[in-house]
C-alpha positions in Angstrom: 23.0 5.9 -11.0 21.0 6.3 -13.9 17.0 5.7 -13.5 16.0 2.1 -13.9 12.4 2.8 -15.0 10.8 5.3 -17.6 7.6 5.9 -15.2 5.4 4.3 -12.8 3.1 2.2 -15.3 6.4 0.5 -16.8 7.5 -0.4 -13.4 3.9 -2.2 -12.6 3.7 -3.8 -16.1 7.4 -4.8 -15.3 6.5 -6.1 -11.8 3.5 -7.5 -13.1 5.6 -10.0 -14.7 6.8 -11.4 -11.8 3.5 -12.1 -10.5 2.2 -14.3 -12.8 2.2 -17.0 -10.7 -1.7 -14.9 -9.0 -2.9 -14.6 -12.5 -6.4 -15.2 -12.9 -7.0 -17.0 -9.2 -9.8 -16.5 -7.3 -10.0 -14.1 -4.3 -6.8 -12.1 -5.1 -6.5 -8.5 -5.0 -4.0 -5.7 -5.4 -4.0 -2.6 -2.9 -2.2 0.3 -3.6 -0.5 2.8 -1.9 -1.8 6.0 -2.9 -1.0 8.1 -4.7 1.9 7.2 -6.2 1.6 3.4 -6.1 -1.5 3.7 -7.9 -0.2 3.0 -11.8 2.0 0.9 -10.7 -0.7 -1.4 -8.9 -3.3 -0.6 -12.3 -1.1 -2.2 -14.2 -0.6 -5.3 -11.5 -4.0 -5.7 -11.4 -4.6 -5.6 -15.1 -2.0 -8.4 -16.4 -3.2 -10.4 -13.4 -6.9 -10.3 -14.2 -7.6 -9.1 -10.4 -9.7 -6.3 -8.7 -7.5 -3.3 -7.8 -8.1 -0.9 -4.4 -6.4 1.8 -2.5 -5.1 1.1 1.2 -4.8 4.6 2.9 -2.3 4.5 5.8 -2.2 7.2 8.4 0.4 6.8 11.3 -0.6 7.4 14.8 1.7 10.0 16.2 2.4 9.4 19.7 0.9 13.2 21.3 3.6 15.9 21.7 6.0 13.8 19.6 4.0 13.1 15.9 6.8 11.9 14.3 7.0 8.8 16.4 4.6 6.0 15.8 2.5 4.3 17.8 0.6 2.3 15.4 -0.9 2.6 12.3 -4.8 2.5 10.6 -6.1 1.9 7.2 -8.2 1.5 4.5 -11.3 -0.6 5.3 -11.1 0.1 9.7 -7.7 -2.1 9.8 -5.9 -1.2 13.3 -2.3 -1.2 14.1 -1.0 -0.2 17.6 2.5 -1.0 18.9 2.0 -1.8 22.6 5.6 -1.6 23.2 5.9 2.2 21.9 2.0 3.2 24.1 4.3 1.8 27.6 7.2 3.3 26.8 5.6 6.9 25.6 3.1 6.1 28.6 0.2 7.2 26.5 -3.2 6.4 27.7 -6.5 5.6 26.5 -7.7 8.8 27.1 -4.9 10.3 25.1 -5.0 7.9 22.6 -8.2 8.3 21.1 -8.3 11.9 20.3 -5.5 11.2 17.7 -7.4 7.8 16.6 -10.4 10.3 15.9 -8.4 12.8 14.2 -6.6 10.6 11.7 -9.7 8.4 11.3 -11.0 11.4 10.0 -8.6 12.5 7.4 -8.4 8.9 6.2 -12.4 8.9 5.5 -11.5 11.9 3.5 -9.1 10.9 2.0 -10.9 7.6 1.4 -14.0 9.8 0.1 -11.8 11.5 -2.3 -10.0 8.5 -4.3 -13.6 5.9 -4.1 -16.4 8.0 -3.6 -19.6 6.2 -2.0 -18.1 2.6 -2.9 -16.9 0.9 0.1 -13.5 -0.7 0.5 -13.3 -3.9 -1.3 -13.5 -7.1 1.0 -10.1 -8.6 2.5 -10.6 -11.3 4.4 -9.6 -14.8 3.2 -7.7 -13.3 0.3 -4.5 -12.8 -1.2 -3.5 -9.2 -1.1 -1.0 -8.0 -3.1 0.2 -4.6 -1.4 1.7 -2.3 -4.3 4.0 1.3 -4.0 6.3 2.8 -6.2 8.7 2.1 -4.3 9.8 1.5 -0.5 12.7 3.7 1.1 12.4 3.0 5.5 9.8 0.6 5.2 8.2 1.9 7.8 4.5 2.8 6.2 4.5 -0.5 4.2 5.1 -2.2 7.3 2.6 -0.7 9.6 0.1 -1.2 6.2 0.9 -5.2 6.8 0.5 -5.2 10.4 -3.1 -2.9 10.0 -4.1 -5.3 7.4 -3.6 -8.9 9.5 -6.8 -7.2 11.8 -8.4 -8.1 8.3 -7.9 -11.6 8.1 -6.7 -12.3 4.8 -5.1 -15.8 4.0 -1.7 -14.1 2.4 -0.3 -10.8 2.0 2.5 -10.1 -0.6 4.0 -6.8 -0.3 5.2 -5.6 -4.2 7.4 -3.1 -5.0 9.5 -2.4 -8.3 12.4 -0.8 -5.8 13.4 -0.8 -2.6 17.0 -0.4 -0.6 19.0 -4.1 -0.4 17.8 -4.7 3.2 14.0 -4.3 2.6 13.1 -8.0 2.8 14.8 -7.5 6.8 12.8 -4.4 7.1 9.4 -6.6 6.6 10.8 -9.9 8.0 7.8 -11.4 10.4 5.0 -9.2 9.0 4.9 -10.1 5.3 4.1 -13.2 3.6 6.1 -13.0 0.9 8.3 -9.7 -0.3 9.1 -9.1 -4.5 11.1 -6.3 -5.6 12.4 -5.8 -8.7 15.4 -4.1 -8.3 18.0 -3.3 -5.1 20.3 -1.0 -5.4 23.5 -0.6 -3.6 23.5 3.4 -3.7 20.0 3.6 -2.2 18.9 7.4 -1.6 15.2 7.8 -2.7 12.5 6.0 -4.3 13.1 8.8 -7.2 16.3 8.2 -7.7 15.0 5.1 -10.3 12.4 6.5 -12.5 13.0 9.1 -15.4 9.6 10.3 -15.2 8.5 10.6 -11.5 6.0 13.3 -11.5 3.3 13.3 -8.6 0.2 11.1 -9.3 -2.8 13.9 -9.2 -5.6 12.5 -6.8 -7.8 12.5 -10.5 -5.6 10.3 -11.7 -6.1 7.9 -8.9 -9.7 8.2 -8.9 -9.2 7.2 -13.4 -7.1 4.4 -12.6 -10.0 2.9 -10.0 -13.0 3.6 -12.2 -10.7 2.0 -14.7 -10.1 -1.1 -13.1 -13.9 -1.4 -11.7 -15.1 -1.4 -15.8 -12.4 -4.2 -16.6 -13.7 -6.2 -14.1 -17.3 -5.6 -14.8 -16.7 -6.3 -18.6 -19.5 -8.8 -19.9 -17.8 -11.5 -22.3 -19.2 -11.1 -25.7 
């Protein structure tokens, strides 16, 4: 199938347009995915007038089997932990925490890398608009939404220009409301759908934020 967007910042401005309906309100905000949904959510954030952030996800590996989750943090000390999979796996506290420490860690530095010394921006009682390039298992964008309802915000909107034809199922009960572009039948990889899909360099991340931050500051003449 040939690619359905030329890059990342025409799938935002594309996206964008679909999200009108948050333009210029009060209390929204766009968080994006890094790395790669970071153009897409710069240009989100800059149709619709709002402030623009990173969410960094890390997945809690159950010990001795990391590629299973058993929850989820992010950007801002949001908390996700699936009860069901700590009974089953029989993890306890005491294993528990070592990993919470270790990928609390990496997502400071990760955090420390893309914003500096500014803190995450504030969620509770607002609309978030949660941005990627893309969504293939869903399974990062969903533990982002349940991390992000420790947070308290009054709506969260999970935007992507692309995602399989069953991605809407993939979020039911954890999202407030789902927008995607485009759903393709032959579904394989986010990758698939952009001509120019180069990785987003973590400079480019940090450009995009310090971009954003001056729009918003902007004095009217």
């Amino acid at each position: 199938m040939a690619a359905i967007f030329p890059n990342r910042s025409e799938a935002g401005s594309r996206l964008a347009q679909r999200l009108q309906a948050y333009a210029g309100r009060d209390q929204v905000l766009v968080l994006a995915l890094p790395r790669g949904g970071v153009p897409v959510g710069y240009e989100v954030a800059r149709a619709l007038g709002v402030e623009l952030d990173v969410l960094i996800v890390r997945k809690l590996g159950v010990p001795h089997q990391p590629e299973l989750a058993m929850g989820a943090i992010a950007s801002g000390g949001a908390r996700y932990l699936n009860q069901e999979v700590l009974q089953l796996a029989r993890v306890s506290d005491a294993e528990l925490q070592p990993v919470l420490a270790a990928e609390t860690r990496e997502l400071e530095r990760r955090e420390r890398v893309y914003r500096g010394d500014r803190p995450p921006s504030a969620i509770a009682g607002r609309t978030v608009i949660l941005v990627d390039d893309g969504m293939a298992t869903g399974a990062s964008m969903r533990a982002a939404v349940l991390a992000l309802r420790s947070k308290s915000p009054t709506r969260i909107v999970v935007a992507v220009p692309v995602a399989p034809e069953d991605a809407s199922e993939r979020l039911a009960g954890a999202a407030d409301e789902f927008v995607c572009l485009e759903s393709p039948h032959n579904f394989y990889a986010v990758g698939q759908f952009y001509l120019d899909f180069e990785q987003t360099s973590d400079q480019e991340v940090r450009d995009l934020l310090e971009r954003n931050r001056k729009l918003m500051h902007k004095v009217p003449a």
